[in-house]
C-alpha positions as CSV (number, residue, x, y, z in Angstrom):
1,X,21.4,70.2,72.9
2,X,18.3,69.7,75.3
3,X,18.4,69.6,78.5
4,X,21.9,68.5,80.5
5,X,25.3,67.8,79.0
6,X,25.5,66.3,75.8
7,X,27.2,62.9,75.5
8,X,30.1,62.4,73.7
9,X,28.5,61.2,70.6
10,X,26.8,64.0,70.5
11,X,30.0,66.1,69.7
12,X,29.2,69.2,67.9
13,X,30.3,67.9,63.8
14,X,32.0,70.4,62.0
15,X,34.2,70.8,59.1
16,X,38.3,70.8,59.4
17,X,39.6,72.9,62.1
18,X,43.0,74.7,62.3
19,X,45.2,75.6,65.1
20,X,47.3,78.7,65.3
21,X,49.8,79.5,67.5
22,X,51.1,83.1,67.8
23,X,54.2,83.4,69.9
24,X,54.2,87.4,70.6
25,X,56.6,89.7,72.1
26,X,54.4,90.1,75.4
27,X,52.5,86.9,74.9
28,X,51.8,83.6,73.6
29,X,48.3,82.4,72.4
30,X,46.7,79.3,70.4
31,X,43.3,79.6,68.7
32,X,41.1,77.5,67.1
33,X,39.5,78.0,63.6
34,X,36.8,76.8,61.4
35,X,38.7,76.1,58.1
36,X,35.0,76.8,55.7
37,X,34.1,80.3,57.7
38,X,36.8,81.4,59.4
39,X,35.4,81.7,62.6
40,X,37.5,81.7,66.0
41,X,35.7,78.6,68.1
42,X,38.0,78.8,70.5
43,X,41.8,80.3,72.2
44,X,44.2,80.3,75.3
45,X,46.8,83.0,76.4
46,X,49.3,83.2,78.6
47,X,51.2,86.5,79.2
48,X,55.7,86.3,78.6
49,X,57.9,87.6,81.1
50,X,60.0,89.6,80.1
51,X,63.9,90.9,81.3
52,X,65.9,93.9,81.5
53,X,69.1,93.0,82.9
54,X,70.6,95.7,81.9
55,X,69.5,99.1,80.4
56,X,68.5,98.7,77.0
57,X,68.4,94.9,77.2
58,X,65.2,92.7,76.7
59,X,65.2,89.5,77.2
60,X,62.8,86.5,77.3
61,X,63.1,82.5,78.5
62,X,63.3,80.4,75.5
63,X,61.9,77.7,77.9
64,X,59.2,79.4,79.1
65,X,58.2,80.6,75.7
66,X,57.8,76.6,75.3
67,X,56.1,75.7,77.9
68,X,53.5,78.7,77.4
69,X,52.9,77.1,73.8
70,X,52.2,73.7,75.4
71,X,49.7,75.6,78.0
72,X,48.0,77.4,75.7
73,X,47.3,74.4,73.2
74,X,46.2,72.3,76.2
75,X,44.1,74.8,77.8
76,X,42.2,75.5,74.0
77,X,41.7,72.0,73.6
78,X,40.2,71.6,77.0
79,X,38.0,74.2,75.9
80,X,36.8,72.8,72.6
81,X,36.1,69.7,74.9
82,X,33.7,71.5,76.8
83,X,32.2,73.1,74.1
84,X,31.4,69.4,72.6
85,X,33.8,70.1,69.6
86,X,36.2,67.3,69.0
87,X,39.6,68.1,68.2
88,X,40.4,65.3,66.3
89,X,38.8,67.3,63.8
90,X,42.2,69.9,63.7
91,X,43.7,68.9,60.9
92,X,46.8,71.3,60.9
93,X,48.7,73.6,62.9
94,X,50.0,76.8,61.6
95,X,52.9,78.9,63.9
96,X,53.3,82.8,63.5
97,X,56.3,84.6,66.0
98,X,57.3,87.6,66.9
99,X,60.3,88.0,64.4
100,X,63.9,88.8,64.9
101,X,64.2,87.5,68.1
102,X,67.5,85.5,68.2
103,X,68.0,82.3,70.2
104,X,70.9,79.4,70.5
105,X,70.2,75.9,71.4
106,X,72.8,72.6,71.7
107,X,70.9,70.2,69.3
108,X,72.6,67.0,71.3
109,X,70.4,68.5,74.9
110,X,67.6,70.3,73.9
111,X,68.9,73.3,76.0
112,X,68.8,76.8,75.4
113,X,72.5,78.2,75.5
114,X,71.4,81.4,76.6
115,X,68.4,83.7,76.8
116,X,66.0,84.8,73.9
117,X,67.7,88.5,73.0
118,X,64.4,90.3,72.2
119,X,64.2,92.2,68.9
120,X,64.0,95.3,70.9
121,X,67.0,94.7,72.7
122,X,70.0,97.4,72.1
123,X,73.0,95.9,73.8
124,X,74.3,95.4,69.7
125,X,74.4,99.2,69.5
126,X,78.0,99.9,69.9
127,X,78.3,96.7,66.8
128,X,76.2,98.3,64.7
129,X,77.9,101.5,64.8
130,X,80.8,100.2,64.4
131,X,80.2,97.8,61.5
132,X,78.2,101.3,60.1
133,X,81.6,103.2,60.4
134,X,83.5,100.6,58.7
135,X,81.1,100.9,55.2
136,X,82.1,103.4,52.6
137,X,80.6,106.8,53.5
138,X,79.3,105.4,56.8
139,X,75.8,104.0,55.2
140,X,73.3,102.1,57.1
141,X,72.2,101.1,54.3
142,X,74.9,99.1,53.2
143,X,73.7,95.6,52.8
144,X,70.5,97.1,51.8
145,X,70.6,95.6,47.9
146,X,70.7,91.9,49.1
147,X,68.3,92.3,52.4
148,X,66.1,95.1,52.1
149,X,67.3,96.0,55.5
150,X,69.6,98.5,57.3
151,X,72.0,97.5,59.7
152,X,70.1,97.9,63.2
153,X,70.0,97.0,66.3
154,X,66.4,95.4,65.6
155,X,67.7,92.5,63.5
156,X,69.1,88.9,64.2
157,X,72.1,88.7,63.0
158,X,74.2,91.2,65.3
159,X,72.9,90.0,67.8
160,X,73.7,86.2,67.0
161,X,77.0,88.2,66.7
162,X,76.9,89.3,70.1
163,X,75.9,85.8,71.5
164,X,78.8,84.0,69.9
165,X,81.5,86.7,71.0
166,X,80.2,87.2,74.6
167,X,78.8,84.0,75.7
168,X,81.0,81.1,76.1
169,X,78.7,78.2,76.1
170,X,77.2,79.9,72.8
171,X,81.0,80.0,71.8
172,X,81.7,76.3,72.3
173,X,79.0,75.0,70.7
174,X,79.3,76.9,67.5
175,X,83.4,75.6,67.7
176,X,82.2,71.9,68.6
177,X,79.0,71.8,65.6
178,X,76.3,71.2,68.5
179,X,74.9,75.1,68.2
180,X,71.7,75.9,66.3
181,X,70.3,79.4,65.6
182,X,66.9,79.7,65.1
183,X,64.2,82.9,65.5
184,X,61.1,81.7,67.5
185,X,59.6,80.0,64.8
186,X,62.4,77.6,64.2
187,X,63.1,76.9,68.5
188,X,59.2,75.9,68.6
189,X,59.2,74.4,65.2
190,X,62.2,72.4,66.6
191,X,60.8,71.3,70.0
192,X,57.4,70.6,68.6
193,X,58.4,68.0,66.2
194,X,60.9,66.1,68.6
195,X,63.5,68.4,69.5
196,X,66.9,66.2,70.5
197,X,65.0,63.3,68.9
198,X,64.9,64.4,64.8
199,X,62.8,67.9,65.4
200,X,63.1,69.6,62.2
201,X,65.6,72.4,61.9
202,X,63.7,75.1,59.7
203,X,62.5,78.3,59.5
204,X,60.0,80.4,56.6
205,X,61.5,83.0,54.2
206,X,59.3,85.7,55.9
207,X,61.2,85.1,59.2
208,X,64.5,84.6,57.8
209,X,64.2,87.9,55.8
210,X,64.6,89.5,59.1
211,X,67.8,88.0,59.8
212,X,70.2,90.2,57.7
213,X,72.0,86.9,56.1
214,X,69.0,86.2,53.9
215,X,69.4,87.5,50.4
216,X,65.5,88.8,49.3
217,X,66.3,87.9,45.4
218,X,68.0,84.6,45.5
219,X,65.5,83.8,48.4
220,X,68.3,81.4,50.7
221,X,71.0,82.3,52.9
222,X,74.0,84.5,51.5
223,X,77.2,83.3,51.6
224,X,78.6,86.9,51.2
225,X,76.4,88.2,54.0
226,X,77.4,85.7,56.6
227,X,81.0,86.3,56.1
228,X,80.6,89.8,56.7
229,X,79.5,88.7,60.1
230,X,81.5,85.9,60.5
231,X,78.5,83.1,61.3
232,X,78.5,79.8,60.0
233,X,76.2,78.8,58.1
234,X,75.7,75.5,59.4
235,X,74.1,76.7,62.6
236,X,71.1,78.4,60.6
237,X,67.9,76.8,59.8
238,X,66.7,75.4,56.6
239,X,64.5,78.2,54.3
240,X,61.7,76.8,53.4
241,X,58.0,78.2,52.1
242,X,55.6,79.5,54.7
243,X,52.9,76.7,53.4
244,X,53.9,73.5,53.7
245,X,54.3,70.6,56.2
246,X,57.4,71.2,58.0
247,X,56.7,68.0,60.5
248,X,54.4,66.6,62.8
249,X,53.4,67.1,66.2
250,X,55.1,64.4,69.2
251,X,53.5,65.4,72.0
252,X,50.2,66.5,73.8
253,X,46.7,66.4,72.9
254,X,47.6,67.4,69.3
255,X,50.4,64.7,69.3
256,X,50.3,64.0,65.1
257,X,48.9,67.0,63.8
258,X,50.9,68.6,61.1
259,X,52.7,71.7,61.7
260,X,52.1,73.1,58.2
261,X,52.1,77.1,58.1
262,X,55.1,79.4,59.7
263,X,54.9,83.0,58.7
264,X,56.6,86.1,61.0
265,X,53.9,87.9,62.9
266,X,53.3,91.3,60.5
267,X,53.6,88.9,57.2
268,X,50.6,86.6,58.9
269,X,48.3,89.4,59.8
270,X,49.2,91.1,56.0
271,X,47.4,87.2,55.3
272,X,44.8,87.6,57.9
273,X,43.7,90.5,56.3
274,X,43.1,89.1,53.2
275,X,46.0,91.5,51.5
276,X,47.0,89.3,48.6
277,X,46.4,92.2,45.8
278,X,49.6,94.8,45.0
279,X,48.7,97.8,46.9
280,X,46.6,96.5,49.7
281,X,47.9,97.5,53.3
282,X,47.7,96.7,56.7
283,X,48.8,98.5,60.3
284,X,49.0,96.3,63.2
285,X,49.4,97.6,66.8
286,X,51.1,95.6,69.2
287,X,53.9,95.8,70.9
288,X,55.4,97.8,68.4
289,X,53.3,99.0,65.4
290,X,53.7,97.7,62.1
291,X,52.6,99.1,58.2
292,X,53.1,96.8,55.5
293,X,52.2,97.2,52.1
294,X,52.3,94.4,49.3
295,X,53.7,95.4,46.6
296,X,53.5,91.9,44.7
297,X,56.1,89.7,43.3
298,X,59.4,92.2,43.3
299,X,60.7,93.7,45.9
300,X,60.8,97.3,45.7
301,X,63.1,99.2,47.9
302,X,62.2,102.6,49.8
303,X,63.8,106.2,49.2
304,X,62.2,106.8,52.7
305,X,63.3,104.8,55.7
306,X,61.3,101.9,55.4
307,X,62.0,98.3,55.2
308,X,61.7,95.9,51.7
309,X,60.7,92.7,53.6
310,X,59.3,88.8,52.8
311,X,55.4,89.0,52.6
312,X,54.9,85.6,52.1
313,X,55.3,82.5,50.0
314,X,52.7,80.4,50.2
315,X,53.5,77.2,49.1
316,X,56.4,75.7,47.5
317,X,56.0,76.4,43.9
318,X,54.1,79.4,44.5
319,X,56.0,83.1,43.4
320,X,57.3,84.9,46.6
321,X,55.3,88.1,47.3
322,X,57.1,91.1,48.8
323,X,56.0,94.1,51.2
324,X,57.2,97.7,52.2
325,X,57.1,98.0,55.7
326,X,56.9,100.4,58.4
327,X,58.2,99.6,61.6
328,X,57.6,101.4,64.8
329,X,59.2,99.7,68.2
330,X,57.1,101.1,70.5
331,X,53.3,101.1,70.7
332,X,51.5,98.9,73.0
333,X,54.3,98.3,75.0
334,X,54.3,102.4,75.8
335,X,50.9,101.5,77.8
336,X,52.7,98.7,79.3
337,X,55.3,100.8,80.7
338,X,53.0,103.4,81.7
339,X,51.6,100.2,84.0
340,X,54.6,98.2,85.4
341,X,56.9,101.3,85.4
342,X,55.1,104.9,86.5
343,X,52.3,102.4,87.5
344,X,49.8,105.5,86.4
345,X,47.5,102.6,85.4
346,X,46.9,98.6,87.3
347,X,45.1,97.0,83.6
348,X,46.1,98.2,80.0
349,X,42.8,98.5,79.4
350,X,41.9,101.9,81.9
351,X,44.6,103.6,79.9
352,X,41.2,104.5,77.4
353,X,39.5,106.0,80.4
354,X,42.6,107.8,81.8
355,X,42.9,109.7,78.4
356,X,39.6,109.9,77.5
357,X,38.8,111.8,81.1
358,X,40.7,115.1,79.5
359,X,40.1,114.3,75.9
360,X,43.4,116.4,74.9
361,X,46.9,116.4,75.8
362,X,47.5,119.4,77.0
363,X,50.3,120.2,74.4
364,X,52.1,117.4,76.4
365,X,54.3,115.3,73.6
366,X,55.7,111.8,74.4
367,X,58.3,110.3,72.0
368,X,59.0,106.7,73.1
369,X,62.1,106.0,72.0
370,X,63.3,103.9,74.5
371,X,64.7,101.5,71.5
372,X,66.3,104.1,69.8
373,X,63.8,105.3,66.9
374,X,63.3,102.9,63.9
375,X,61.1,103.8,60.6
376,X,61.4,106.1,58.9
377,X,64.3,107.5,61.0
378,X,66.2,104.4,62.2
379,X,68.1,106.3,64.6
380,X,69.6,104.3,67.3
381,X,70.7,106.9,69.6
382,X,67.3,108.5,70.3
383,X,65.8,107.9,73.7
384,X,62.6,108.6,75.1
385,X,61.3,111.9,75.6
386,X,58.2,113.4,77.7
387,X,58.1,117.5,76.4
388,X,55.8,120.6,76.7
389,X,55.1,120.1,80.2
390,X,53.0,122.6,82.5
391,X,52.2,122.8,86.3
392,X,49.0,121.7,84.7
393,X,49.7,118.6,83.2
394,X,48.8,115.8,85.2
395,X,48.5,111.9,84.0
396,X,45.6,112.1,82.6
397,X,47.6,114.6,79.8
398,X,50.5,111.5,79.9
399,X,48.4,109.0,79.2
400,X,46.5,111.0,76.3
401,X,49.9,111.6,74.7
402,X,51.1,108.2,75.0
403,X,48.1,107.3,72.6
404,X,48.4,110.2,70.3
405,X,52.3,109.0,70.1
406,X,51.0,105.9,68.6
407,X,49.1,107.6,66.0
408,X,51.8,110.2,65.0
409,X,54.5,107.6,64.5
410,X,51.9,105.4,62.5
411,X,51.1,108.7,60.7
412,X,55.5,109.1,59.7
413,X,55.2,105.9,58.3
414,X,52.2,105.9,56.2
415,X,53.4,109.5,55.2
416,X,56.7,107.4,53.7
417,X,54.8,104.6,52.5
418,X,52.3,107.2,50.1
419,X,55.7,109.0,48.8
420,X,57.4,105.6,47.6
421,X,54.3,104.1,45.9
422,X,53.0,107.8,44.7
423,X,49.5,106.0,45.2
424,X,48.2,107.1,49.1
425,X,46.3,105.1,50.7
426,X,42.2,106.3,50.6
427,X,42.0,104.5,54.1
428,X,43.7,102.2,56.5
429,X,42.9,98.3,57.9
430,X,43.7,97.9,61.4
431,X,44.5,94.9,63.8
432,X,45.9,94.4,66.6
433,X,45.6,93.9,70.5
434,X,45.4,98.0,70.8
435,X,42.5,98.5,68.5
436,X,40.0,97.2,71.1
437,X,40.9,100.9,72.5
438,X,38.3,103.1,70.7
439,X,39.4,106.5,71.7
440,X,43.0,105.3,69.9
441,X,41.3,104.2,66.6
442,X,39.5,107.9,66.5
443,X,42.3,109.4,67.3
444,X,44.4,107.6,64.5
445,X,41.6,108.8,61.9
446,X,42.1,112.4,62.9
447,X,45.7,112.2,62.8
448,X,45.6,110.6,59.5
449,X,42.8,112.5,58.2
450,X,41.7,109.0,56.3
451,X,39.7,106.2,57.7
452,X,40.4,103.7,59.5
453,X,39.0,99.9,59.5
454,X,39.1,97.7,61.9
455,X,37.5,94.1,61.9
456,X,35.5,92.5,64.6
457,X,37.6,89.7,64.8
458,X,40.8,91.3,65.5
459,X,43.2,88.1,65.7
460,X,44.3,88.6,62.2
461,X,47.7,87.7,63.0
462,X,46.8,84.0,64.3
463,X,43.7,83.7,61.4
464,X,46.6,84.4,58.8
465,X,49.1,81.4,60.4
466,X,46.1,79.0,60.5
467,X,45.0,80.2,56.9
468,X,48.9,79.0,55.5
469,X,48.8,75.6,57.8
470,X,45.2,74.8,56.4
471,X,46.0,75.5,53.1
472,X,49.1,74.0,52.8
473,X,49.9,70.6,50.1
474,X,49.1,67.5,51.7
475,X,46.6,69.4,54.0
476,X,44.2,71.3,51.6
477,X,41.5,72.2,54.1
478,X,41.5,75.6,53.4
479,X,41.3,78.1,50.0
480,X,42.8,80.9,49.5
481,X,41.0,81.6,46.6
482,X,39.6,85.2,46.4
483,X,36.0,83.9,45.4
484,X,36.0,81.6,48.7
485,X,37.6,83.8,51.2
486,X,34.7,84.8,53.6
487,X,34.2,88.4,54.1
488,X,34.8,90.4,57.1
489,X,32.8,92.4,59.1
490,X,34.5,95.5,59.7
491,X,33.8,98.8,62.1
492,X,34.8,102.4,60.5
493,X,36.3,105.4,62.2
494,X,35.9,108.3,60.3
495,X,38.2,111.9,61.2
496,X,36.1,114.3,63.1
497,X,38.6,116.8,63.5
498,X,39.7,119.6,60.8
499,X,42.9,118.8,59.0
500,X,44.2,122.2,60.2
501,X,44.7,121.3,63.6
502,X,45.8,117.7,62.4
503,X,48.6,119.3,60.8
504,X,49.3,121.8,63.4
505,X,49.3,118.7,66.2
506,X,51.4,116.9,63.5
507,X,54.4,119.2,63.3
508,X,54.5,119.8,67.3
509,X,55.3,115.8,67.1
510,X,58.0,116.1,64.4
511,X,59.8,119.0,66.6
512,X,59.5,116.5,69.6
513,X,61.4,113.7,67.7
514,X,64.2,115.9,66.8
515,X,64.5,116.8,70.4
516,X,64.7,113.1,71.2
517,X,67.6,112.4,68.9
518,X,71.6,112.0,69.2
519,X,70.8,111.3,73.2
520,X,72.9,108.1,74.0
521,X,75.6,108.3,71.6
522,X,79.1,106.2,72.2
523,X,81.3,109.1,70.6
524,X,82.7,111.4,73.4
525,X,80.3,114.2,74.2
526,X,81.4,117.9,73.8
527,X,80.5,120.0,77.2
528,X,79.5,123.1,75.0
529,X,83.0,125.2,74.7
530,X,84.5,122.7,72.1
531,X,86.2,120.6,74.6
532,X,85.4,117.1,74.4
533,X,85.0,115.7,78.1
């Protein structure tokens, strides 16, 4: 382009484009792909609010969620605009959430019945034990065989549970057949293609894996499983692949755009980074932290605390491909509680420079289990810990340790993940929001004594959404075949520190998490003489 701004018929021409929108825990973006490279043209985000009414309870506006979605898409198309690129040329729209996260709408309003509960929430706990002390032998793992799952806290169906038993509008809804249940794929999903006026009531078999009523082998809601927690299942979403057009955009800039990929946030980066091959693995660090491994087209369930979860189906007549997954509730959003609740740091960002000032932590160890513990312990009773404090530690130590938490937990996890497959990983891909922070990824590498990989672009999660939407029947802008998938430039972090001190590091952490256990327990507590207060 010479000179001033281009005219309009001098709009940049490129190939299809694809829109991905990734609704996270702490924030919502869109972005903007080139369907023939891959390449990110363009994105918008918007930070979430989020709620703690009470202690151990997170929740979220289901309208503001919305309206952030709208923003964002608005704001990238803007953008293209300016950038000469015309976006009639986005041909789909693919929609990746965080997952779990349980909401209740009336279908005759449009309205949200209640607040989003947020998967970290823990106001299910006392539920949970309870339905655990009710199994034979008082297993968490109980329902295991149909959803690769234990019964948690984390997942959506106690705390759809909760919502019907404690909230009366949810109560009357369900009673009067105007209630729907939907994670936050299915409430955008819904509102995107209409809402009141015939939006489409569905959700993808990644996301509804997370649910605890889906059964992983017959792949569609369990009759068995929702009458073990009494829900209807007339409320719940349609199952349906994680490629394929679902509906079309009403309204907006996009207004007519398919909506045509819809895979839970950890399944869509697994996508995004390209791990279609048994074996392959990925670690994302967000909010929480999550490992998943493919391990193809049967589910394989763990002898060590982790999850046998949905990787993805994409398309309809496509095989189902399942993962082992390590999840960890607590990893970015350690940094952001370092920020909005010691306020030791004003940007996530200076937490690098905080840590890096002292380069060690001082034997200071920080267990943040302020959501209980999950993989490989799933322990809902733990709470967060700060130990092996000295006169001399100062926040510099704090936020050192807050990072090396990240790492050790992600190091318990992969430690499971090598003992179920018996094949260890030789090194590990990285994505995430965190991963910009390159005093974290060094660290990782010396507490994993492997390296780790981490792409330049690191929006894996959204590339993954937009790769299922592009590629979907009817759409076909995109292939997934190995031959055509571009290849990534990547950035290596190799370990730099001896294995010996890795260890030694390594089992100071484990000793911390045991300390951190059996805190906020609901049974009455002894007061150390054998008398129970």
């Amino acid at each position: 382009m010479n000179g001033g701004m281009a005219a309009s018929s001098d709009r940049i021409i490129m190939g299809p484009l694809v829109g991905a929108i990734d609704q996270g825990t702490s924030s919502t973006r869109f972005l903007v792909f080139n369907a023939k490279t891959a390449e990110l043209l363009s994105h918008h985000q918007v930070e979430i609010k989020q709620s703690f009414p009470k202690e151990g309870w997170v929740e979220e506006d289901p309208k503001e969620i919305l309206q952030s979605v709208y923003e964002c898409m608005e704001r990238t198309c803007e953008k293209l605009t300016q950038l000469n690129i015309d976006i009639s040329n986005i041909k789909a729209i693919g929609v990746t959430n965080q997952r779990e996260t349980t909401l209740v709408w009336d279908k005759e309003t449009g309205e949200p019945l209640y607040n989003a509960i947020v998967w970290l929430d823990l106001r299910t706990q006392s539920t949970v034990e309870r339905l655990i002390s009710k199994t034979p032998k008082r297993n968490k793992n109980h329902l295991k065989h149909k959803t690769g799952l234990p019964i948690s806290t984390y997942f959506s169906a106690v705390k759809l549970r909760w919502l019907m038993d404690n909230v009366v509008e949810v109560h009357e809804a369900v009673l009067s057949h105007r209630a729907m249940f939907g994670t936050v794929d299915s409430w955008l999903i819904w509102c995107l293609t209409g809402g009141k006026n015939g939006g489409v009531h569905c959700t993808d078999v990644t996301n509804a894996s997370r649910t605890m009523l889906f059964n992983i082998h017959t792949m569609d809601w369990d009759p068995e499983l929702c009458t073990y927690f009494d829900i209807p299942m007339e409320i719940l979403p349609k199952v349906r692949s994680s490629s394929e057009i679902y509906g079309l955009m009403k309204s907006g800039s996009l207004t007519g755009v398919p909506i045509s990929g819809c895979l839970g946030d950890q399944s869509a980066a697994l996508v995004g980074q390209m791990c279609f091959r048994d074996g392959q693995a990925k670690n994302t660090y967000g909010t929480g932290c999550f490992l998943l491994r493919n391990t193809g087209s049967k589910p394989v369930m763990s002898d060590h605390g982790l999850l046998t979860t949905v990787a993805y189906k994409l398309g309809r007549d496509k095989p189902a491909c399942y993962a082992l997954e390590g999840s960890v509730a607590i990893a970015g959003a350690v940094v952001r509680w370092l920020k909005d609740n010691l306020g030791i740091i004003q940007s996530s960002t200076e937490i690098e420079k905080l840590a890096a000032a002292v380069g060690t932590s001082y034997g200071c160890y920080f267990v943040p289990a302020f959501s209980g513990l999950y993989a490989p312990y799933w322990e809902p009773s733990a709470r967060g810990i700060i130990c092996g404090l000295t006169q001399f530690t100062n926040r510099n130590h704090l936020a050192f340790a807050a990072l090396e938490a990240v790492c050790f937990q992600t190091r318990e996890i992969l430690d499971a993940m090598n003992q179920d497959s018996g094949i260890p990983l030789s090194e590990l891909q990285v994505d995430g929001g965190m991963t910009s922070n390159k005093l974290l990824m060094q660290l990782q590498a010396d507490i994993l004594c492997i390296p780790v990989v981490k792409p330049s672009m690191p929006e894996t999660t959204a590339l993954g959404a937009a790769m299922a939407a592009g590629a979907a029947e009817g759409v076909s802008v995109w292939s997934l075949d190995p031959l055509d998938l571009t290849a990534v430039t990547s950035e290596k972090f190799e370990p730099q520190i001896n294995p010996e001190e890795s260890e030694f590091r390594y089992a100071r952490w484990k000793k911390a998490v045991q300390k951190a256990m059996n805190w906020e327990t609901t049974e009455p507590i002894s007061n150390g003489n054998g008398h129970h207060n």
